[in-house]
C-alpha positions, -999 to 999 in steps of 0.1 A, spaced: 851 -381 202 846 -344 210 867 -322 192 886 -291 201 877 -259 201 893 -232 181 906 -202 200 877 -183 185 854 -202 195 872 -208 231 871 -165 232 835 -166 224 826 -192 253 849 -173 275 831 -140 267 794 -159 274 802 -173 305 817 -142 318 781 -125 305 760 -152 325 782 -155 354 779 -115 356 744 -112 355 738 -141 381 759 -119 406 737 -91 402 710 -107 402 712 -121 436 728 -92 447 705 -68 436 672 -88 424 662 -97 391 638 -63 385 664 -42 396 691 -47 371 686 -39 337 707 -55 305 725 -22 302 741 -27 339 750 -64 335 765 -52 294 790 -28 318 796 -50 351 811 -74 322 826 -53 301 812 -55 269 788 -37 243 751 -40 246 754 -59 208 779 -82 222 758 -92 252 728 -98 226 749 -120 202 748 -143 231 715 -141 249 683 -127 230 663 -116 260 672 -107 296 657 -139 311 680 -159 289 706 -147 313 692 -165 340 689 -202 320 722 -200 304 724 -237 303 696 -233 286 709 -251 251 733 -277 267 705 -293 288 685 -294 256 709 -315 238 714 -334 270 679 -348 264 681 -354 233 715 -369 233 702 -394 262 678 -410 233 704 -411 200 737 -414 222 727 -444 245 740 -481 241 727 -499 215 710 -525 240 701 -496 267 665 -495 270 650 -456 264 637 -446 298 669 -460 317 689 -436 295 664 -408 304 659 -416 338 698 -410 345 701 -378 323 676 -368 347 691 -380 381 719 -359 363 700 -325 357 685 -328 392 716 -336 408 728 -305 396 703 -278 397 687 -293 436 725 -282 451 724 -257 477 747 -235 455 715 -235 433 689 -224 456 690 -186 455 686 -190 416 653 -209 421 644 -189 448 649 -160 425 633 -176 394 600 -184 417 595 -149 430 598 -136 390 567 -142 368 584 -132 338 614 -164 348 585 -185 352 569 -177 326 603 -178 303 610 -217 321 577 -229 309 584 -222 274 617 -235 276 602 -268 295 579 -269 262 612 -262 237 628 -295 252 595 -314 254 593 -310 219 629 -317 215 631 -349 232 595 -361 214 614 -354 184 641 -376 196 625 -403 206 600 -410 175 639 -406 153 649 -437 176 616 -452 167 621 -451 130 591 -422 126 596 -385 110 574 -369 132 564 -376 171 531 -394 182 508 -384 203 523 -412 227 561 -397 217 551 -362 232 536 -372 259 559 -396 275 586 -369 270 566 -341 285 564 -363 313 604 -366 313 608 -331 314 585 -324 336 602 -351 364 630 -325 362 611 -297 378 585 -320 399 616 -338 413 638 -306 419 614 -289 446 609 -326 465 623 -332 496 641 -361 483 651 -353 445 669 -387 440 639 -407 454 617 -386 436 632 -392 402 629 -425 407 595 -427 417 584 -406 390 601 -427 364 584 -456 374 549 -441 367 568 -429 330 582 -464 327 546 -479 337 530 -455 305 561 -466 282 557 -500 280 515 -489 270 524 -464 248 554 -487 231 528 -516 225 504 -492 211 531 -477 185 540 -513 175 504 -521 169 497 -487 149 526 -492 125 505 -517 107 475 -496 107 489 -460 100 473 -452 138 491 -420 160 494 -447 186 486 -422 215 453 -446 225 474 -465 251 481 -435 273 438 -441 288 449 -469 302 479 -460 328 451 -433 339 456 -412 370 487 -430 379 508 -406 357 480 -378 357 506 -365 387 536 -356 362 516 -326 353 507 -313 383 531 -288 404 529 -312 439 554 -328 459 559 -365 452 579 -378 478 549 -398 495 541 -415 464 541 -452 467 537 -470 428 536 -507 429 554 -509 389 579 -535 390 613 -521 371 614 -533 334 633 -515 305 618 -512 272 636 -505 243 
């Protein structure tokens, strides 16, 4: 059950989406270089301190969602059904993130964030933030205190469907495809953790043997003509 917010805390929201949805606007109207924090702090109406109580660097401006997807990914590991196997519950929070950010009412923000080092630069490390996130998530659900080797890398491989899939031709189909591969180095990686429990092992091993079928997920290519022949199973 999600509970109310108090009208502080409603005021505060207000106040950052007014912020974000200000510095978008100039942003596209203006370009990213152009407009400094100084100019967005007086398009919106409020102090310089105020804007940085909200958003500790410029390019945070741009990922204001930033937090909320974050969770999202984690949330898609604790919050699922008990009986839901992990990469089904991924693979939709994924479908869902796609969904949103491969609209046409999103592509002058990517257009903007791939002609800006500095926003790719700043995207990476948040893609690495909610790698590290999710890994954490996933070896909680698994019982462990801190992630594998096998827990990392199957969630770097989530995270980076997100932004493989969101440039493809066919983001939907893409997401899919891609989460068979993820699914296909799952149910390795899964059997490996299972074994290492009794052995004290990272149980990262298993990833040598889904080889270059998943050695894609970190490349930055389209994936629309990928064919994988990995029947659909769920693993817990």
């Amino acid at each position: 059950m999600t509970v109310p917010l108090g009208r502080r805390e409603r005021k505060k929201a207000a106040t950052r989406q007014k912020i974000a949805d200000t510095a978008l606007r100039l942003f596209l109207e203006r370009g990213y270089d152009a407009v400094g924090i100084r100019d967005v702090a007086a398009a919106a109406d409020v102090a310089v301190t105020t804007l940085f109580s909200h958003f500790a660097a410029k390019e945070a401006l741009v990922f204001e969602r930033d937090a909320e997807f974050e969770h999202r990914l984690a949330h898609a590991v604790s919050g699922r059904a008990p009986h839901e196997p992990l990469i089904s519950a991924l693979r939709r929070e994924i479908h869902a993130m796609v969904r949103h950010c491969a609209s046409a009412d999103a592509a002058p923000l990517w257009r903007m964030i791939d002609e800006s080092p500095a926003l790719r630069q700043y995207e990476e490390s948040m893609r690495l933030r909610h790698a590290q996130s999710l890994a954490t998530a996933i070896a909680a659900d698994l019982g462990r205190a801190q992630p594998t080797t096998a827990c990392r890398t199957i969630a770097r491989f989530v995270v980076d469907a997100h932004s493989l899939a969101r440039t493809a031709a066919h983001p939907e189909t893409a997401v899919d495809e891609i989460f068979r591969m993820i699914e296909a180095a799952w149910a390795v990686a899964h059997a490996e953790l299972i074994a290492a429990a009794g052995s004290g092992g990272d149980g990262g091993q298993g990833f040598e043997a889904v080889g270059a079928g998943v050695a894609v997920l970190g490349a930055d290519e389209q994936v629309d003509d990928l064919e994988v022949a990995v029947p659909e199973r769920g693993f817990a």
